[in-house]
N, C-alpha and C positions, 0 to 999 in steps of 0.2 A: 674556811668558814667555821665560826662557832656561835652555837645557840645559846649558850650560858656566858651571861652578859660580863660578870666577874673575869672567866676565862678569857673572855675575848679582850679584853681593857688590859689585862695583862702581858697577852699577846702582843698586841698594840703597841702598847708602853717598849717593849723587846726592839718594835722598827720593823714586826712583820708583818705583810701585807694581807690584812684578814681581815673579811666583814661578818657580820653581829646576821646570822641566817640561816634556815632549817636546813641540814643536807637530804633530810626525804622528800622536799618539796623542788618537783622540777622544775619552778619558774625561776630559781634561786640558780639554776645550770644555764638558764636562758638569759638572764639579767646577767651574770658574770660572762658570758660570749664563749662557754668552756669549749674548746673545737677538739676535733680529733689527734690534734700534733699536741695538746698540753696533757702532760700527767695530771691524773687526778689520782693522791691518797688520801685513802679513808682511814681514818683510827677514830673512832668515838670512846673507846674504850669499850665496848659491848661488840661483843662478836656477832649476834643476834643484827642488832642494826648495822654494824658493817657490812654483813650479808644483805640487809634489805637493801642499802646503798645502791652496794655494787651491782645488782642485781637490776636497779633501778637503767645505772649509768651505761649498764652494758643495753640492757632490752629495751629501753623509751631512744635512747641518745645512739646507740650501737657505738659506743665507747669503748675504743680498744686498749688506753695505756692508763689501767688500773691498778693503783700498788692497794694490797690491804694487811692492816697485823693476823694473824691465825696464831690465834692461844689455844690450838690442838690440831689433832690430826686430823678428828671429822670437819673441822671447820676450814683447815686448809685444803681439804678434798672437795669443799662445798664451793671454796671461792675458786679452786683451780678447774671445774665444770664449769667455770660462770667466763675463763681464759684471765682472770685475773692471777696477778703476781702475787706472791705471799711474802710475808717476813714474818720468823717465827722466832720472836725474844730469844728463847728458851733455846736455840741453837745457836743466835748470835753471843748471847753470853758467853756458852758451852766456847763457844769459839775462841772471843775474846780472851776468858779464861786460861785456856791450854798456850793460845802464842802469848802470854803473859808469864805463863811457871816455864816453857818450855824454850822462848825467845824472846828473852824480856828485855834486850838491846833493840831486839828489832821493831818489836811493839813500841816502843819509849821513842825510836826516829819516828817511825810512819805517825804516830800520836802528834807528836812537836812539829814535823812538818808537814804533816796533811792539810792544816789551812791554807797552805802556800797553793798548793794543787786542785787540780780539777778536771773533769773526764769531758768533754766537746766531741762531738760529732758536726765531724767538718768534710764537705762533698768534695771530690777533683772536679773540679769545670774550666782549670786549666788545660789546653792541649796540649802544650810541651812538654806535661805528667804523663799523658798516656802513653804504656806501652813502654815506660820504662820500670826498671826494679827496683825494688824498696830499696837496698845498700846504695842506689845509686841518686837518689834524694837526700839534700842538705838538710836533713830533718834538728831541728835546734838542739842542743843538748840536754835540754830538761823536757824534752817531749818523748815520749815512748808511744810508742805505735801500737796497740794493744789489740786490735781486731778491723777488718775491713767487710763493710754488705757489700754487695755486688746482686742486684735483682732483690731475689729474696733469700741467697744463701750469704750464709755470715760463714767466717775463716779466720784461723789466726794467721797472719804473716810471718813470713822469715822474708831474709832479704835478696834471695831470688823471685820473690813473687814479683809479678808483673802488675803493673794496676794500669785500673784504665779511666776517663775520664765519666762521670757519674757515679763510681765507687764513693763511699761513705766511711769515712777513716775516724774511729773511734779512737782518741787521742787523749794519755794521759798526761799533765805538764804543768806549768807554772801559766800565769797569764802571758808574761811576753814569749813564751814558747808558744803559746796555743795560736798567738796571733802571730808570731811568726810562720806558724803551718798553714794557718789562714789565708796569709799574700805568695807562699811558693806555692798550693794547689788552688789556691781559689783563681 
């Protein structure tokens, strides 16, 4: 959603899906159907109103998957009281940065092929998954298996873990790997 009309027509223009709407106004979460399984991030560019956002989405809506930007410490302290997620530029750079002077082959694949990929969280509700172990699944070769929920505890895998059917496989891969994990655990 954006309230600055110029902004939003550009967005538009892009092929993103974004309506022309106040984010402090709750009728704007109810006319879009915002539920508890869709991410909502806020970036207004004002940390100030970020805060009131999220603030809003957590307390009126009891909204749990909230990303917001924190351009400091007190403001990332203020959204992480509120159980929102941060992103803070200033250590993504820092980041980018360092594996750029210090792995600059490795930055330059992951850059060139990261449109290819994509992270899916995909459930076992297959039963002839359960109770077997991870080496022992035909998992595609451009899928990597990067962490498993089980209830409420999350884990990384090795390939003796056992999994079982309801577990929630957090899968990195290409499209036809993701669906191919899709039809061996679904």
């Amino acid at each position: 959603m954006e309230v600055d009309i110029q902004r939003f027509r550009d967005l538009h223009s892009k092929g993103i899906a974004v309506c022309n709407c106040d984010g402090l106004d709750p009728a704007t979460y109810e006319l879009l159907k915002i539920t508890g399984s869709n991410y909502v991030v806020v970036d207004t560019g004002s940390d100030e109103l970020n805060i009131l956002i999220c603030d809003m989405l957590r307390k009126e809506f009891n909204h749990e998957r909230i990303i917001s930007m924190a351009n400091g410490r007190g403001v990332e302290q203020q959204l992480k009281r509120l159980g929102v997620e941060t992103i803070d530029m200033r250590r993504v750079m820092a980041t980018t940065m360092e594996t750029l002077i210090v792995r600059p082959t490795t930055y330059h694949a992951l850059i060139e092929t990261f449109e290819n990929f994509s992270v899916e969280e995909i459930t076992i509700i297959n039963p002839g998954i359960d109770g077997h172990k991870v080496r022992e699944i035909p998992f595609h070769k451009d899928a990597i298996l990067i962490m498993v929920k089980r209830g409420t505890n999350m884990f990384i895998p090795h390939g003796e873990t056992y999994l079982k059917t309801g577990d929630t496989l957090n899968i990195f891969g290409t499209g036809s790997a993701l669906e191919n994990t899709r039809e061996i655990v679904g």
